[in-house]
C-alpha positions in Angstrom: 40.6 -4.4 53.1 44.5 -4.9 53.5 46.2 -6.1 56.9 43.4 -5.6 58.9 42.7 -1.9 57.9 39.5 -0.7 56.2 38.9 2.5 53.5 35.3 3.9 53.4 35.0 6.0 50.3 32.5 8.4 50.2 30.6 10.4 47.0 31.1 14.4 47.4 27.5 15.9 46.3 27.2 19.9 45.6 24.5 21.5 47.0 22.4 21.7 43.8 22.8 18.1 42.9 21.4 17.2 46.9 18.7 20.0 46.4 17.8 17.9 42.8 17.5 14.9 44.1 15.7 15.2 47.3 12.8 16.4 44.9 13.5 13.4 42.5 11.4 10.2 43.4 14.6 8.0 43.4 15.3 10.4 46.6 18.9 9.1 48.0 19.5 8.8 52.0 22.3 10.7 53.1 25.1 8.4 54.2 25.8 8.1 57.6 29.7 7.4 58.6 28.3 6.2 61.9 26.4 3.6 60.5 29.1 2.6 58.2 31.7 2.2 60.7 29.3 0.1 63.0 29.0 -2.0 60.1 32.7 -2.2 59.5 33.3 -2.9 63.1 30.8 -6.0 63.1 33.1 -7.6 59.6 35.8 -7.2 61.4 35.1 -9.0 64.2 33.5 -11.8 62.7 36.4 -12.3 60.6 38.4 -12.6 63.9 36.1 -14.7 65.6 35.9 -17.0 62.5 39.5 -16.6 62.6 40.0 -18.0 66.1 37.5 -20.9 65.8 39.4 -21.7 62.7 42.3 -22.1 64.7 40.1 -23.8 67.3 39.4 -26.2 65.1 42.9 -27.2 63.5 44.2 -28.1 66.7 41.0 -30.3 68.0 40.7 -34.0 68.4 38.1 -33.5 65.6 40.7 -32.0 63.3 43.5 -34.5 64.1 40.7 -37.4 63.5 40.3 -35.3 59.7 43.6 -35.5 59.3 44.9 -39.1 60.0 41.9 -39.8 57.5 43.2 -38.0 55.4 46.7 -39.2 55.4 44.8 -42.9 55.2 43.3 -41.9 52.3 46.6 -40.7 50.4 47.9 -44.6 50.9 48.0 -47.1 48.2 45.7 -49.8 49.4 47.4 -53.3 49.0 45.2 -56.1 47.9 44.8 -59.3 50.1 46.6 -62.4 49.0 49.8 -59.6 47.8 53.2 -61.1 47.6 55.9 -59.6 50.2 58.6 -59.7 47.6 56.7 -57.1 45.6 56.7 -54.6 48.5 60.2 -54.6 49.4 61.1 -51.5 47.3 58.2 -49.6 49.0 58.0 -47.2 51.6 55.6 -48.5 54.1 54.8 -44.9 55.1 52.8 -45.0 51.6 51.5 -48.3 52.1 47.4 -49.5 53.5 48.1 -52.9 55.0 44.5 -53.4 56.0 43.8 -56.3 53.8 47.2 -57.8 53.5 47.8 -61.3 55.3 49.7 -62.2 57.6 53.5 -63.8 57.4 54.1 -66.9 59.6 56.8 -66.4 61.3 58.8 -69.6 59.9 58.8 -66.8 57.1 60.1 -64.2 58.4 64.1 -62.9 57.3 66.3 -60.9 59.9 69.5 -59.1 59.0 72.0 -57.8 61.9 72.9 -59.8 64.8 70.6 -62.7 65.4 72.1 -64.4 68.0 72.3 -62.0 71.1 71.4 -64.5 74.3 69.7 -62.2 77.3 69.6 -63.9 80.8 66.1 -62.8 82.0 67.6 -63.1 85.6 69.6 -60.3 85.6 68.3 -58.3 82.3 66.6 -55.2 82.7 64.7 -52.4 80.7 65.9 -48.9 82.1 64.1 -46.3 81.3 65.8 -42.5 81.6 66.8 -39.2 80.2 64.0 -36.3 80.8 62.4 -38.1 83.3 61.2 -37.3 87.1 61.1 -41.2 88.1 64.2 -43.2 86.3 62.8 -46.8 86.4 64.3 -50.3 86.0 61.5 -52.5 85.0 62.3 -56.6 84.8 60.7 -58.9 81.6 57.8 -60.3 84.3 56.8 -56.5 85.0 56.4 -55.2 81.7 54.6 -58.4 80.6 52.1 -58.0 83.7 51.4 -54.9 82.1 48.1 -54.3 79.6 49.5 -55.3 76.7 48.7 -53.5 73.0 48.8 -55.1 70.0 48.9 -54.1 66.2 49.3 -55.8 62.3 52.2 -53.7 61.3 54.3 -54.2 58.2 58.0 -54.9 58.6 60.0 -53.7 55.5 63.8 -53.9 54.9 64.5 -52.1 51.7 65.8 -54.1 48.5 65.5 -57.7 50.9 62.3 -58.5 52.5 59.0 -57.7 53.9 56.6 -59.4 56.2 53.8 -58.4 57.9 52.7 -59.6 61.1 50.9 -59.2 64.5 53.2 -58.2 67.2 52.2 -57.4 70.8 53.7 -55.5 73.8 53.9 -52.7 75.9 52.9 -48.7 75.2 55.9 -46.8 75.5 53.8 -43.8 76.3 52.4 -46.1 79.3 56.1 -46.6 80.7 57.0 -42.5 79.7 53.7 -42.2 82.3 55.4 -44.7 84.7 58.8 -42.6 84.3 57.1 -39.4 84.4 58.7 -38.0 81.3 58.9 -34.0 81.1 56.5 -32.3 79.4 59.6 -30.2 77.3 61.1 -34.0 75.8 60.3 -33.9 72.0 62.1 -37.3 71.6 62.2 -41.2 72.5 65.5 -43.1 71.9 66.0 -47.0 71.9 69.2 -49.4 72.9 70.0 -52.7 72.1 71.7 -54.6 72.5 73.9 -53.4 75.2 77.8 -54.2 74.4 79.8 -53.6 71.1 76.7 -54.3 68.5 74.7 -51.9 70.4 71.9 -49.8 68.3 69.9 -46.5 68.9 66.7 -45.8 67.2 65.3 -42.0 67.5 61.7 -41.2 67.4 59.6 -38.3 67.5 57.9 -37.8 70.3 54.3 -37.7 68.4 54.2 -41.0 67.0 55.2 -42.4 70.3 51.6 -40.9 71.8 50.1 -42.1 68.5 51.0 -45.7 69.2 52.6 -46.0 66.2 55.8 -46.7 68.0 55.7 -49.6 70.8 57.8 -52.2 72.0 56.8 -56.3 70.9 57.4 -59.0 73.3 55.4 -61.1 71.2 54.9 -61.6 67.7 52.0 -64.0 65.9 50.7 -65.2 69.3 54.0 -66.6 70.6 57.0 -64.9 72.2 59.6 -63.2 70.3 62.4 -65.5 68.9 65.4 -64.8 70.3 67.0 -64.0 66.0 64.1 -61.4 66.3 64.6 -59.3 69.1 64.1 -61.5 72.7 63.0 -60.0 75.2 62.2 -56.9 73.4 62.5 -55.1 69.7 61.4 -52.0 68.3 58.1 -52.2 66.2 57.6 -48.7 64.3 54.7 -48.2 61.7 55.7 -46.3 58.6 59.0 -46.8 59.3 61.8 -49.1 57.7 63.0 -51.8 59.3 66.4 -50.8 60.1 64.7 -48.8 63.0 63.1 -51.5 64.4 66.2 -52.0 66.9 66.2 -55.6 68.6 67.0 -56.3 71.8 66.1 -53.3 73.9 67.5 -52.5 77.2 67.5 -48.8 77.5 64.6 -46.2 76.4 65.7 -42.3 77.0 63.8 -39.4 77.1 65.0 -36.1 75.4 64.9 -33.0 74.0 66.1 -32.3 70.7 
């Protein structure tokens, strides 16, 4: 069988050899094309069928569940009570953090600007780009909202690591609020707004994973203002130099 096209070869009996053998007590049944190509019919549609729930099942919640197991299990899994220094030539993409403790924040390194002031009076987070309902959301409305939160692992290559607790909002909540268009492949984030200003770009993917989010709070306590205040980038498997601080604009697009 090649691309979906079958060959039934058949033997070519004389008539003396048929006559022979239908006397013979290993007597042969004549072969019948009929009942050959129902046969063939019936392979060929089960191998489409088991085709298509093939495909059925590479795109179900089941098979995505398979897979981000998977991609766990490919991780090196870092023992608890492991030093940060040790990690900071490591690719957090490759790293388990389950067991790993976490960093007071008295611990915690920045690099970048550190000193951006934000007046909460007049500060707030626009949301825009591919979106049907541009919003302006203030630092008491996105902090009404449910919050998430998630141990994620902060590495900046070469310099330091620290791993910590951080809280916020779900950006896919606020694409929800925005009502994003279903043809944007990408999120991008802003901060601080002026001359140090930073953009971080994210696939659209790990934004509905919750893998990307934005931390008002870090350790059970609001952000420090050297880390981000009012709002910073937190991005799992990613380094830190994408974790942009200070956030004031989140756009919506299509790359």
């Amino acid at each position: 069988m090649t691309e979906g096209h079958f060959h039934i070869q058949h033997k070519v009996f004389s008539l003396k050899g048929v006559h022979a053998l239908s006397k013979g007590k290993n007597r042969r049944k004549p072969i019948s094309k009929k009942g050959n190509a129902v046969k063939t019919r019936r392979q060929f549609i089960n191998l489409i069928l088991g085709f298509i729930s093939g495909i059925g099942l590479i795109f179900s919640p089941v098979a995505n569940g398979i897979r981000v197991a998977f991609a766990k299990a490919k991780k090196i899994i870092l023992e608890k009570g492991t030093r940060m220094n040790t990690l900071v030539g490591k690719n957090p993409a490759n790293l388990d953090t389950r067991n790993l403790d976490l960093t007071p924040v008295e611990a915690f390194e920045t690099m970048g600007l550190s000193d951006y002031q934000v007046d909460l009076n007049r500060w707030r987070l626009e949301i825009g780009g591919l979106v049907k309902r541009p919003l302006k959301l203030s630092y008491a409305q996105i902090t009404e909202m449910p919050s998430v939160r998630k141990d994620v692992l902060l590495i900046c290559p070469g310099f330091f690591a620290y791993h910590a607790r951080w809280n916020g909002v779900s950006v896919t909540k606020l694409l929800d609020m925005a009502q994003s268009r279903p043809d944007a492949t990408h999120v991008s984030f802003s901060g601080p707004k002026g001359r140090y200003e930073k953009t971080g770009r994210f696939p659209m993917a790990d934004i509905l994973s919750g893998k990307v989010f934005l931390a008002y709070g870090v350790n059970g306590n609001a952000l420090p203002q050297k880390h981000g205040f009012p709002l910073r980038v937190v991005a799992q498997d990613y380094y830190g130099g994408d974790w942009v601080k200070y956030v004031y604009k989140v756009t919506v697009y299509k790359k």
